[in-house]
ZADO-1210 file (C-alpha; in nm, 4 decimals, padded with zeros to 6 digits):
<atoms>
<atom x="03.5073" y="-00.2675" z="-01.4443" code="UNK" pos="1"/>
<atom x="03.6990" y="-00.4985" z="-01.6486" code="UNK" pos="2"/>
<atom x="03.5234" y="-00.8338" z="-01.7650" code="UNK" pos="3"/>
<atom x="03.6933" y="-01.1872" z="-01.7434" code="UNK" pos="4"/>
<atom x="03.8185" y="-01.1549" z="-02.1177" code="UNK" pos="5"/>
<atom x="03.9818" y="-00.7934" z="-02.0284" code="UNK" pos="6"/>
<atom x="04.1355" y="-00.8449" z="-01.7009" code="UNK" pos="7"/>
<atom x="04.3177" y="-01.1946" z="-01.8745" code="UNK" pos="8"/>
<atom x="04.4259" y="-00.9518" z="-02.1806" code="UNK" pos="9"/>
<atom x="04.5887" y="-00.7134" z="-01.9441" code="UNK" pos="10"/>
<atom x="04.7600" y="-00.9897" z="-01.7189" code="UNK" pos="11"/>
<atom x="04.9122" y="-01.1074" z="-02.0020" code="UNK" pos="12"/>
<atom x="05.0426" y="-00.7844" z="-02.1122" code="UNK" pos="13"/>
<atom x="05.2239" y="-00.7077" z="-01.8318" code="UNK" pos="14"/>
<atom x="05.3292" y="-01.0847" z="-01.7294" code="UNK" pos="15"/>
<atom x="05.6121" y="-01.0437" z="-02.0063" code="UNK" pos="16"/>
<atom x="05.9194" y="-00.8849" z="-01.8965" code="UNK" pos="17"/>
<atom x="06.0217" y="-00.7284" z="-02.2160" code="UNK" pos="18"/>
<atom x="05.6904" y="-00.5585" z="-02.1852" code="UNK" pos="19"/>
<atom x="05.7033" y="-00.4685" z="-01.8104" code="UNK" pos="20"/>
<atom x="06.1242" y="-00.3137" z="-01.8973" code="UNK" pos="21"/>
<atom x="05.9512" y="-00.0718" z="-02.2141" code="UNK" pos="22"/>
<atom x="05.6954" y="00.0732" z="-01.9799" code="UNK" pos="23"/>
<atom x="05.8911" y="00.1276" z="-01.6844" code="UNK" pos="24"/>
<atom x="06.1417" y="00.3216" z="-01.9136" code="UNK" pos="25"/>
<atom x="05.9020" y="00.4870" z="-02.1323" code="UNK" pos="26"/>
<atom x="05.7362" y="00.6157" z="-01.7626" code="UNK" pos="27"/>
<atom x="06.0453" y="00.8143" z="-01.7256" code="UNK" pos="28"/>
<atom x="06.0893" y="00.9533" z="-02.0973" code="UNK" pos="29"/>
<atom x="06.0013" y="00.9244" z="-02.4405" code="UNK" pos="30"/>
<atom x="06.2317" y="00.7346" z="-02.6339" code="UNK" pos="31"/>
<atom x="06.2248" y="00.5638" z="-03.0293" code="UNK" pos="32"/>
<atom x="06.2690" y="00.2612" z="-03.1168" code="UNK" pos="33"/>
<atom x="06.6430" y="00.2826" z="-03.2124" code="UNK" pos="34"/>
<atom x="06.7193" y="00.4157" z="-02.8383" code="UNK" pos="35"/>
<atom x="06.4876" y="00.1247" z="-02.6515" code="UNK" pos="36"/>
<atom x="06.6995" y="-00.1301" z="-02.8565" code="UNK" pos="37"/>
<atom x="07.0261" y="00.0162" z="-02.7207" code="UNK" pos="38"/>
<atom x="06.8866" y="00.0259" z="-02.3322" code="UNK" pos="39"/>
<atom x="06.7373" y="-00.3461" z="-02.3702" code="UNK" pos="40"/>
<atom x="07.0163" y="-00.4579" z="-02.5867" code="UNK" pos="41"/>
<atom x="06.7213" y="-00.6822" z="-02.7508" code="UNK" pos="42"/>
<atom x="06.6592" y="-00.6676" z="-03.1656" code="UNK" pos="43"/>
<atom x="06.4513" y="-00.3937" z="-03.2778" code="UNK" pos="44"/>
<atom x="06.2256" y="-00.6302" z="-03.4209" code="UNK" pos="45"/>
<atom x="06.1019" y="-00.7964" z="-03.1360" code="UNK" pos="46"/>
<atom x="06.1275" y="-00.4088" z="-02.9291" code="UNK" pos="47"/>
<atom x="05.8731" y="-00.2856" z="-03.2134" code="UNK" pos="48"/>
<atom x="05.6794" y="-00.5813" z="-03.1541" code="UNK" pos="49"/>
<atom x="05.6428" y="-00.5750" z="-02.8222" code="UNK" pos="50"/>
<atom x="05.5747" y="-00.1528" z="-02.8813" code="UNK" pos="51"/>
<atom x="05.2688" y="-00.3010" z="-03.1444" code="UNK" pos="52"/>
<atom x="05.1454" y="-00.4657" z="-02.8355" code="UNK" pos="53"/>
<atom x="05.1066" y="-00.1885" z="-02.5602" code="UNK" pos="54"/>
<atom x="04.9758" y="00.0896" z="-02.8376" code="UNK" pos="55"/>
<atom x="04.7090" y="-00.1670" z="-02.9479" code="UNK" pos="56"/>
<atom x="04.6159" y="-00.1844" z="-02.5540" code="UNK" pos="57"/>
<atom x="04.6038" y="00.1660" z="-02.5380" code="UNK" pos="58"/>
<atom x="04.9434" y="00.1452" z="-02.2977" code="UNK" pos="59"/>
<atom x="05.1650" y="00.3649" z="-02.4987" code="UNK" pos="60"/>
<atom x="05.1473" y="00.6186" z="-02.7342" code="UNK" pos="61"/>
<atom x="05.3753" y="00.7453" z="-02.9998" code="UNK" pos="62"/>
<atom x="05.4405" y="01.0844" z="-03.1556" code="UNK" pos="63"/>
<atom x="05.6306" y="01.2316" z="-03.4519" code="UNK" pos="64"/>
<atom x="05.9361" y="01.4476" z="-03.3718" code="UNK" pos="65"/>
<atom x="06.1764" y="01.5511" z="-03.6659" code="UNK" pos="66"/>
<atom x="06.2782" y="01.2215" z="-03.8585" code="UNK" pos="67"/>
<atom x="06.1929" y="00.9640" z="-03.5645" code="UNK" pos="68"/>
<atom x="05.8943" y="00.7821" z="-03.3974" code="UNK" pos="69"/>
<atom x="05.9134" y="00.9259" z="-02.9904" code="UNK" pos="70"/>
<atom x="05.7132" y="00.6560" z="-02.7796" code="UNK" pos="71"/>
<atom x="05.5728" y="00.7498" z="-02.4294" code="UNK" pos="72"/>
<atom x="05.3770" y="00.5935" z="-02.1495" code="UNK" pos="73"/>
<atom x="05.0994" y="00.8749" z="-01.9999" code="UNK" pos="74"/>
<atom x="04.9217" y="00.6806" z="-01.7068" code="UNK" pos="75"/>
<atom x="04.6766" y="00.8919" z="-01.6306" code="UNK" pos="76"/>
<atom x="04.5637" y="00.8610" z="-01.9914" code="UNK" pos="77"/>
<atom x="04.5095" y="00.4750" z="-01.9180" code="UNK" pos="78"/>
<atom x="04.1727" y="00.3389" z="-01.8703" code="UNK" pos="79"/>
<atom x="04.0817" y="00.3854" z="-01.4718" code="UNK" pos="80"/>
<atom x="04.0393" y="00.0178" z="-01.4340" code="UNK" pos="81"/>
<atom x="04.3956" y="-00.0548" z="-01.5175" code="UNK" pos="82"/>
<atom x="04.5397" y="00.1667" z="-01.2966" code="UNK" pos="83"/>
<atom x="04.5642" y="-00.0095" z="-00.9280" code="UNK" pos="84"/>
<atom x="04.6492" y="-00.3606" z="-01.1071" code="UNK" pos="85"/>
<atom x="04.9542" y="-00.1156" z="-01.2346" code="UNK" pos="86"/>
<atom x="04.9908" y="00.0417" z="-00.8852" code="UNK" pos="87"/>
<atom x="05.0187" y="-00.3296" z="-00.7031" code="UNK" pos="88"/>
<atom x="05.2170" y="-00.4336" z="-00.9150" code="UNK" pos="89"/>
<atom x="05.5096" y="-00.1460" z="-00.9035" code="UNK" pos="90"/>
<atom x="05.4525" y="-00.0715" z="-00.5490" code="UNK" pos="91"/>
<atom x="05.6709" y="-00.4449" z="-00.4868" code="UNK" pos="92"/>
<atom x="05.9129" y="-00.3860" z="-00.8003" code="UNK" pos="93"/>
<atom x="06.2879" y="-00.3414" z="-00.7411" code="UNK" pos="94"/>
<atom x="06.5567" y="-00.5143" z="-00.9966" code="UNK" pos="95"/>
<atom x="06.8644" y="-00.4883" z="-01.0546" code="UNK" pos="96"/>
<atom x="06.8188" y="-00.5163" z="-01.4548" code="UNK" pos="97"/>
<atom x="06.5532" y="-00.2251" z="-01.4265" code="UNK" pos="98"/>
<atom x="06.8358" y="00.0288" z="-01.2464" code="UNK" pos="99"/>
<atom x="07.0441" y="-00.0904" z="-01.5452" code="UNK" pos="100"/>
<atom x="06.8040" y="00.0233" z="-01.8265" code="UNK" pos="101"/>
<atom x="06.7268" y="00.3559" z="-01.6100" code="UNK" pos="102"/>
<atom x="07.1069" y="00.4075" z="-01.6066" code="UNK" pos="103"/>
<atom x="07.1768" y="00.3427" z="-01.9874" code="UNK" pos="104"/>
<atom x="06.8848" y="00.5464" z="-02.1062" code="UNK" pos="105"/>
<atom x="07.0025" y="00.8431" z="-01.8782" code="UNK" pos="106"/>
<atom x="07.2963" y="00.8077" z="-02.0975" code="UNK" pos="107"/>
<atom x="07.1750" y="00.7970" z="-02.4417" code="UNK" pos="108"/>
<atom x="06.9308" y="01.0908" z="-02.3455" code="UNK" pos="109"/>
<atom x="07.2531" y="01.2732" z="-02.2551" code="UNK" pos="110"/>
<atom x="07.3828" y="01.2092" z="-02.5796" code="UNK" pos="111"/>
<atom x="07.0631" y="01.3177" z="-02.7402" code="UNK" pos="112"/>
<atom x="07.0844" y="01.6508" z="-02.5480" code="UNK" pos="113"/>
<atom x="07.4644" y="01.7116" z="-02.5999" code="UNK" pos="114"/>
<atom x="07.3173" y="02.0725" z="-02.7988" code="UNK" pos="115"/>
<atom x="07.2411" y="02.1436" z="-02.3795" code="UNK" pos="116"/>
<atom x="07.3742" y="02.1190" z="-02.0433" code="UNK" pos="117"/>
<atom x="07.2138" y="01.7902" z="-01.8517" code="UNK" pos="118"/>
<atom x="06.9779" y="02.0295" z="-01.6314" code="UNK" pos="119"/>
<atom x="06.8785" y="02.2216" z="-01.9514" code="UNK" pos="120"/>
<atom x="06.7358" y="01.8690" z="-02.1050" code="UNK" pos="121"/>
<atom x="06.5910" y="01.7562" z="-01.8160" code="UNK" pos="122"/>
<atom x="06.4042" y="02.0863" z="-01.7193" code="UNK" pos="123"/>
<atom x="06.0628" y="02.0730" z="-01.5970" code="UNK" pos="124"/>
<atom x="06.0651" y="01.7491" z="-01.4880" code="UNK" pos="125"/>
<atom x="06.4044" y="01.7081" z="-01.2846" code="UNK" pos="126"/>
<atom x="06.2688" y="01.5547" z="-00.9771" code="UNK" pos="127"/>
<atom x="06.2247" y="01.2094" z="-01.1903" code="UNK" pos="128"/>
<atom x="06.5872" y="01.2304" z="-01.2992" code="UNK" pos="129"/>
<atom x="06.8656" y="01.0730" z="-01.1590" code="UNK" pos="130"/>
<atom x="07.2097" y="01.2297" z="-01.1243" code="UNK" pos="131"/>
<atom x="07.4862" y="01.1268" z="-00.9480" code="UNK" pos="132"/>
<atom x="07.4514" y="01.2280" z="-00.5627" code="UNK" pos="133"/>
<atom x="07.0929" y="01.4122" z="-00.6121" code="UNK" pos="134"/>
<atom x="06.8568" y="01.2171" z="-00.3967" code="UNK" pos="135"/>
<atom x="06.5620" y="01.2984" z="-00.2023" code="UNK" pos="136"/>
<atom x="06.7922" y="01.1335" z="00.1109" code="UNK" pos="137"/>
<atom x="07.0659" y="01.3725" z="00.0639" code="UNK" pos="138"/>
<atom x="06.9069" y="01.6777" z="00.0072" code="UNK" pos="139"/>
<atom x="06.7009" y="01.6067" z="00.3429" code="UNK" pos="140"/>
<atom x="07.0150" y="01.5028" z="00.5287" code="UNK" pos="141"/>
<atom x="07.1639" y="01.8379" z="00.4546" code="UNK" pos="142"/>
<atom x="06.8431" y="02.0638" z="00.5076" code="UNK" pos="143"/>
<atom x="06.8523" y="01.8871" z="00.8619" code="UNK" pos="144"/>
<atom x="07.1899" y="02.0802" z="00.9422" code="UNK" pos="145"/>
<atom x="06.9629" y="02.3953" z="00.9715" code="UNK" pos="146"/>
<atom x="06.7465" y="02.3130" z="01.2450" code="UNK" pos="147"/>
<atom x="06.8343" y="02.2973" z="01.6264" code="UNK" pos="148"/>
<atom x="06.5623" y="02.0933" z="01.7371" code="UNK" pos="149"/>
<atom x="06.6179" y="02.0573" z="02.0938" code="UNK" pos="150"/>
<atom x="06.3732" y="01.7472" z="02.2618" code="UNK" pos="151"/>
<atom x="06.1976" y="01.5319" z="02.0102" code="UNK" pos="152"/>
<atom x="05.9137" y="01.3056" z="01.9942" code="UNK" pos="153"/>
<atom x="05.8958" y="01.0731" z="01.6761" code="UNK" pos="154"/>
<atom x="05.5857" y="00.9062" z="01.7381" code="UNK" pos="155"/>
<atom x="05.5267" y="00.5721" z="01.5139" code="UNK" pos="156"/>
<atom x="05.8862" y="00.5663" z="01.5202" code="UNK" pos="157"/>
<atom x="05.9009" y="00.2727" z="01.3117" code="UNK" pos="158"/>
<atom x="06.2201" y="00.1417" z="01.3115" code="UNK" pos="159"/>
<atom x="06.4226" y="00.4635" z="01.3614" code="UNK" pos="160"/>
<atom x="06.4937" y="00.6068" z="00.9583" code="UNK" pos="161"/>
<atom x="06.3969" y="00.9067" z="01.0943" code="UNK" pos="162"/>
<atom x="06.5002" y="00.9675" z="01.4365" code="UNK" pos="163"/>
<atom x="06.8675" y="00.8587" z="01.2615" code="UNK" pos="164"/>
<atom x="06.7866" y="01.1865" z="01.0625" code="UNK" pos="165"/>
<atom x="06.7083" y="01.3945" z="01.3689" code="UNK" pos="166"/>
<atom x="06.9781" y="01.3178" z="01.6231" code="UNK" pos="167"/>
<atom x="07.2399" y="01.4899" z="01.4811" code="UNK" pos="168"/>
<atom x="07.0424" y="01.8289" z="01.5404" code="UNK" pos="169"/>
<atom x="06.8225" y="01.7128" z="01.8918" code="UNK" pos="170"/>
<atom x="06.9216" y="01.6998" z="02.2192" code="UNK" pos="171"/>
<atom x="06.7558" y="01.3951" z="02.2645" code="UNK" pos="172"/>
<atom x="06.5475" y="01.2023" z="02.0458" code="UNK" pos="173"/>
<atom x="06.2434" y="00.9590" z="02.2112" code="UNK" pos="174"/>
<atom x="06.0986" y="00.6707" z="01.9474" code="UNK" pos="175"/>
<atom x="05.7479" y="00.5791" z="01.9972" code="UNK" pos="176"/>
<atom x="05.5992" y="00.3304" z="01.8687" code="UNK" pos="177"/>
<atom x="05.3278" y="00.0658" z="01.9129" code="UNK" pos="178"/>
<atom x="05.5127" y="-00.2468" z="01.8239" code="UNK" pos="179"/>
<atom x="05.8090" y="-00.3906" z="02.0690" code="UNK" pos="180"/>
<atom x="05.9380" y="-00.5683" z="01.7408" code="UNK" pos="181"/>
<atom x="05.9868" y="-00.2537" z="01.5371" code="UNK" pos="182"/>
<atom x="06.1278" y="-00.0880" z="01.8463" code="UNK" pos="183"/>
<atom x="06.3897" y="-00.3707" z="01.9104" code="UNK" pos="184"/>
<atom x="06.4534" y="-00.3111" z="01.5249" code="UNK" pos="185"/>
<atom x="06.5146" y="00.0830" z="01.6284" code="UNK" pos="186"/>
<atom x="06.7434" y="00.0021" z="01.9113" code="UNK" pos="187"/>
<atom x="06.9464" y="-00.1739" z="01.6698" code="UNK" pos="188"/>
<atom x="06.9596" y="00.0755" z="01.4024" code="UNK" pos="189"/>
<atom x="07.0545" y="00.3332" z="01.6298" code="UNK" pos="190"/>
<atom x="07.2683" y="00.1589" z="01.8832" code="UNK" pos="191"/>
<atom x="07.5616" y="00.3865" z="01.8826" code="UNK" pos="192"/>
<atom x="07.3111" y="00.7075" z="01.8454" code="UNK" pos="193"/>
<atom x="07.3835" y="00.8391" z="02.2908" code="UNK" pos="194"/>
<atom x="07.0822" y="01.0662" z="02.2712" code="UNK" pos="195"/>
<atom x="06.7973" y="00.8542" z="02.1577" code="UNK" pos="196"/>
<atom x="06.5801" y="00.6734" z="02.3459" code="UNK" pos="197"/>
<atom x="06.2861" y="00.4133" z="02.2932" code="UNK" pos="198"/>
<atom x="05.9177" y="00.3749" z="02.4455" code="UNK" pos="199"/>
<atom x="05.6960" y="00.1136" z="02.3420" code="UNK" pos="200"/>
<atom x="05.3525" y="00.2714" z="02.3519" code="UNK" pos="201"/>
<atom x="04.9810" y="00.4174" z="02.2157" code="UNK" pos="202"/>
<atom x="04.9801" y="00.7702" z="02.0310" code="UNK" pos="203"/>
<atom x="04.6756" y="00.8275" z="02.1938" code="UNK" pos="204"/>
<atom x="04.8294" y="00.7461" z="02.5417" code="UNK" pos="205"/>
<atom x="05.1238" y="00.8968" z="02.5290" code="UNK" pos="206"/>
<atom x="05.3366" y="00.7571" z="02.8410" code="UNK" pos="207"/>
<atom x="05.5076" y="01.1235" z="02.9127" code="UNK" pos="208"/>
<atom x="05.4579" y="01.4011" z="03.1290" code="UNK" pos="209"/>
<atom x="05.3088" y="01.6810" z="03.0074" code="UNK" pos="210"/>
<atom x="05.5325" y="01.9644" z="02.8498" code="UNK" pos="211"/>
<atom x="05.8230" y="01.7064" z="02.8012" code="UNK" pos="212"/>
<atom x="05.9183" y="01.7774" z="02.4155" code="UNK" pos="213"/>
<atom x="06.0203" y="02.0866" z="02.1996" code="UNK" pos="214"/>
<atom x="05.9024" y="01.9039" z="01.8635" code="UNK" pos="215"/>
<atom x="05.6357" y="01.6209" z="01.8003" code="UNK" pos="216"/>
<atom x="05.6853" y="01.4673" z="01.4247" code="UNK" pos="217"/>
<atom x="05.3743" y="01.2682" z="01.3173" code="UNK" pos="218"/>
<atom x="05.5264" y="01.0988" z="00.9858" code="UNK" pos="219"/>
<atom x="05.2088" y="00.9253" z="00.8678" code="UNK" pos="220"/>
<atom x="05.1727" y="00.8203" z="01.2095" code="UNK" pos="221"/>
<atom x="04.8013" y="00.8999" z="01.1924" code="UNK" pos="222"/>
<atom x="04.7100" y="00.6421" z="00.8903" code="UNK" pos="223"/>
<atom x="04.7833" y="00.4193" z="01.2065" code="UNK" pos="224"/>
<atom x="04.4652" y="00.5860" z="01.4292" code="UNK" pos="225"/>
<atom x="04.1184" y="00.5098" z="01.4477" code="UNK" pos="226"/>
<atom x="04.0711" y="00.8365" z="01.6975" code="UNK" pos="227"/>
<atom x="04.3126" y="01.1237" z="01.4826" code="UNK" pos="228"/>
<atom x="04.1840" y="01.3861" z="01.6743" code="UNK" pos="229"/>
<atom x="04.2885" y="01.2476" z="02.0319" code="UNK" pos="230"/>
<atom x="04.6396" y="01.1374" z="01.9010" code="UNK" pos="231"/>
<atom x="04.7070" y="01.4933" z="01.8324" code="UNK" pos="232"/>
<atom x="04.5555" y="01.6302" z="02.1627" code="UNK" pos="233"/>
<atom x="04.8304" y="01.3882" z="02.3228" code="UNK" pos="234"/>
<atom x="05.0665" y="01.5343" z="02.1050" code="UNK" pos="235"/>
<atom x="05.0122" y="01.9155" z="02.1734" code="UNK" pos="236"/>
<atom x="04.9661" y="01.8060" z="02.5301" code="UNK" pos="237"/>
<atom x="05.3696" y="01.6619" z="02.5626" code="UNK" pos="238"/>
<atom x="05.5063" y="01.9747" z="02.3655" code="UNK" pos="239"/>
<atom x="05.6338" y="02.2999" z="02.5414" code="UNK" pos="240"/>
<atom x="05.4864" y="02.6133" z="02.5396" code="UNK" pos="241"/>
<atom x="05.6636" y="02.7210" z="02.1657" code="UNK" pos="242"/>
<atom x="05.7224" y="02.3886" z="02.0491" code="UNK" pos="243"/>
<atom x="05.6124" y="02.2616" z="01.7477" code="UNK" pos="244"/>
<atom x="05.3823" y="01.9923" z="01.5986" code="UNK" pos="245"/>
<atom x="05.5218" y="01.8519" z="01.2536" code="UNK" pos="246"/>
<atom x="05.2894" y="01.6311" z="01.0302" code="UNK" pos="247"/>
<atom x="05.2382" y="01.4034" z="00.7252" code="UNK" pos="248"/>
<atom x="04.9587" y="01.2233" z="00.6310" code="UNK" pos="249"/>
<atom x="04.7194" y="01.0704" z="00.3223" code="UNK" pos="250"/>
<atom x="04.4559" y="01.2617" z="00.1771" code="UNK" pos="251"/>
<atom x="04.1570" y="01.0480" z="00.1827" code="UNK" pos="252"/>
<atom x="04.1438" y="00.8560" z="-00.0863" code="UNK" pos="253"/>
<atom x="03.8936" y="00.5268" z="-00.1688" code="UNK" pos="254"/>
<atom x="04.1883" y="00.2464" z="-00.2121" code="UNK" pos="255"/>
<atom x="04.1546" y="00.0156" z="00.0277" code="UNK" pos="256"/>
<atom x="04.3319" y="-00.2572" z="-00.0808" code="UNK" pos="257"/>
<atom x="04.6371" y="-00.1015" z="-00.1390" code="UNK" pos="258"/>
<atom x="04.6614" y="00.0616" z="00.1980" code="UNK" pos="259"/>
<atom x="04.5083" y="-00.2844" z="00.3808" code="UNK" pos="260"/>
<atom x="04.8257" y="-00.4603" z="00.3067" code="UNK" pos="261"/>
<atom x="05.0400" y="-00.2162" z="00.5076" code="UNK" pos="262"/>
<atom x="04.8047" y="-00.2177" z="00.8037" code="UNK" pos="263"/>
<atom x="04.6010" y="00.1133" z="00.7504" code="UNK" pos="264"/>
<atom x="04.3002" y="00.1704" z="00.9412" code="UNK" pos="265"/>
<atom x="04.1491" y="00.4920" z="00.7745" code="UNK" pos="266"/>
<atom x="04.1405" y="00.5709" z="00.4300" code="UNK" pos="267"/>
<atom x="04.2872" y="00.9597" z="00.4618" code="UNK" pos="268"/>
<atom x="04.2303" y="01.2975" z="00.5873" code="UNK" pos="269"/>
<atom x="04.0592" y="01.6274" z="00.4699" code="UNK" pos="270"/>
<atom x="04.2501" y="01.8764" z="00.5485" code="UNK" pos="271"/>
<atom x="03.9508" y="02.1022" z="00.7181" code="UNK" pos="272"/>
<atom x="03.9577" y="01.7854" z="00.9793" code="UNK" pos="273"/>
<atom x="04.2652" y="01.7850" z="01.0558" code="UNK" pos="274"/>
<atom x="04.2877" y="02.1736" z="01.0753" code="UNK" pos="275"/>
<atom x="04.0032" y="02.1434" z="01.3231" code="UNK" pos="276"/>
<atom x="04.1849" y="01.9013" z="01.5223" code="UNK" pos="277"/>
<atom x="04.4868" y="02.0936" z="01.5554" code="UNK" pos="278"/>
<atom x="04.2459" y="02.4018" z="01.6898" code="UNK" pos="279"/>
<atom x="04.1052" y="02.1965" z="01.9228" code="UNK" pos="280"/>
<atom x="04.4093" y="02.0708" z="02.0592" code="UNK" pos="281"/>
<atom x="04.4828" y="02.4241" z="02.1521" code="UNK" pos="282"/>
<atom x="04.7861" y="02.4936" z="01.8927" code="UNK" pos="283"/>
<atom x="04.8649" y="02.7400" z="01.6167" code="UNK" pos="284"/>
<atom x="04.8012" y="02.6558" z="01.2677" code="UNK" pos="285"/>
<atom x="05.1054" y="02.7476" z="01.0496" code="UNK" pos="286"/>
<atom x="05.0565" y="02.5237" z="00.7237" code="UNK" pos="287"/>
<atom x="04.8082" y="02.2864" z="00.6504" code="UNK" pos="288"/>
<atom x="04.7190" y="02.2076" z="00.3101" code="UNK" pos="289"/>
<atom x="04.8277" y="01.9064" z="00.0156" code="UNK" pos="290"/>
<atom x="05.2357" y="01.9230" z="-00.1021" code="UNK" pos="291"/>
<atom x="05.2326" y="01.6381" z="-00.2733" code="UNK" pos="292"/>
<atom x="05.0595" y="01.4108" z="-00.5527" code="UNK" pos="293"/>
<atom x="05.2468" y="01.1042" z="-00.6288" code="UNK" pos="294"/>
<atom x="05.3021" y="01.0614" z="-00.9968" code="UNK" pos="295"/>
<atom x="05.2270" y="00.6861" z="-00.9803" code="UNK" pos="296"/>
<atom x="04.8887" y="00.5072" z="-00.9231" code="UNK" pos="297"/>
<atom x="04.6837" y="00.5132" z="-00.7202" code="UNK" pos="298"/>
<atom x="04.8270" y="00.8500" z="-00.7185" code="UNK" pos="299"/>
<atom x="04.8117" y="00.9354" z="-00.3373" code="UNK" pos="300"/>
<atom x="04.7640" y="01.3074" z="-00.2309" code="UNK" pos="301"/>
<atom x="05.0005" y="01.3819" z="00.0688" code="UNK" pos="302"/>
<atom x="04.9358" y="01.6541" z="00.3357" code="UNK" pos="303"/>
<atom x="05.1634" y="01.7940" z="00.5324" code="UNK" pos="304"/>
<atom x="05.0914" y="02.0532" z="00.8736" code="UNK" pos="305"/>
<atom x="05.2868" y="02.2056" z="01.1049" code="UNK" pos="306"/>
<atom x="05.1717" y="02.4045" z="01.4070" code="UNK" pos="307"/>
<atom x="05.2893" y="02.5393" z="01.7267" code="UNK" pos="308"/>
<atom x="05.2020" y="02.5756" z="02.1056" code="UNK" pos="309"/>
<atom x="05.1385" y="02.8945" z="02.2421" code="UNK" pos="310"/>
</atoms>
């Protein structure tokens, strides 16, 4: 644990925004000193400074590479106390000056790479780059064109992202979810969407008749649910015989805090629970297992499951 002394050293590390801008850019990729100056647009002097800083802290590191000094930020290399200060802090940043410095080092690492194509000097770590129309968003919106998903069920709806997603390849779409303020929020996000429709209600109580839905989606519904294993009897119990089950969830995990500020009331799943609750709710096991890993702390392990109903 960090002492008094430690814990003040660190705050004041990462209270400067100079500071904060060098990290969040060295995260992404290793630059020198010459390239951070051209992103910031500050003097090298007080960028090298400010470098001095976070390599006496133990922050970043720096490496020889032909005639230059590469610097690079490797978080999991940080001291385990620092990391969910980090994590809190992140999880609430968005600024317009940091999309800036993202956008002019994608440039000058272009430049750097001109000896390659773009997706030869990004390889092996593309999913962290930006290029122009390449999002997570699109790519999903035009996987979605496959499916033909007949009657759905989003249940913790939330305020209808995904059931926006979904109604362009359902029949009908039906938005659960416990709170009548997120649901007005759904009506008006998908107010000119004809074939969805909205329920206020309780995962485990399900206010349908049995059989009613060709696909269930459980989008980190169950981080919401202090009885998992009913919510997803009610769940097999509204789909149709072939329908399927569709799931997301945390791993378990020991943070707490971060997950008590957006309401959690578990900390996470095993995945041999939630396999057994899927047997006993009488459906088919297709995939169950951990996709994901997030790359930033608390690093969060994500599983996703699907099964169907015989």
């Amino acid at each position: 644990m960090l002492n008094l002394a430690d814990s003040t050293q660190v705050l004041r590390l990462l209270a400067e925004t100079t500071r904060l801008r060098l990290l969040l850019l060295l995260i992404e990729e290793p630059l020198t000193v010459a390239e951070l100056t051209a992103v910031t647009r500050l003097t090298q002097s007080r960028v090298s400074s400010h470098l001095g800083r976070l390599r006496e802290a133990g922050l970043v590191e720096d490496r020889p590479q032909a005639r230059a000094n590469f610097y690079s930020v490797d978080i999991e290399h940080w001291p385990n106390d620092i990391r969910p200060m980090w994590g809190a802090l992140i999880d609430q940043l968005d600024d317009r000056q940091l999309q800036r410095d993202r956008e002019r080092a994608a440039e000058i690492v272009h430049r750097r790479n001109l000896r390659g194509s773009w997706a030869e000097s990004v390889a092996g770590r593309m999913e962290r780059q930006y290029s122009p129309g390449r999002t997570w968003e699109a790519m999903s919106r035009a996987l979605i064109e496959m499916l033909d998903l007949g009657d759905a069920l989003d249940i913790a709806s939330g305020d209808g992202v995904l059931a926006e997603l979904l109604s362009r390849r359902a029949r009908s779409v039906t938005c659960l979810d416990l709170s009548s303020a997120v649901i007005e929020a759904a009506r008006g996000r998908l107010a000119c969407q004809g074939n969805v429709d909205f329920e206020v209600g309780d995962m485990h109580q399900l206010p349908f008749a049995d059989a009613a839905f060709d696909q269930v989606f459980l989008l980190h519904a169950l981080s919401y649910s202090h009885a998992p294993a009913a919510a997803l009897a009610e769940a097999a119990r509204v789909l149709r015989p072939g329908g399927r089950l569709t799931l997301a969830t945390i791993a378990r995990h020991e943070n707490e805090a971060t997950v008590a500020a957006y309401d959690h009331v578990n900390l996470g799943f095993a995945v041999a629970d939630l396999e057994g609750w899927l047997h006993a709710a009488g459906l088919e096991i297709r995939d169950c297992a951990e996709r994901a890993h997030e790359p930033q702390p608390p690093y969060f392990r994500l599983i996703t499951a699907s099964a169907n109903k015989p």
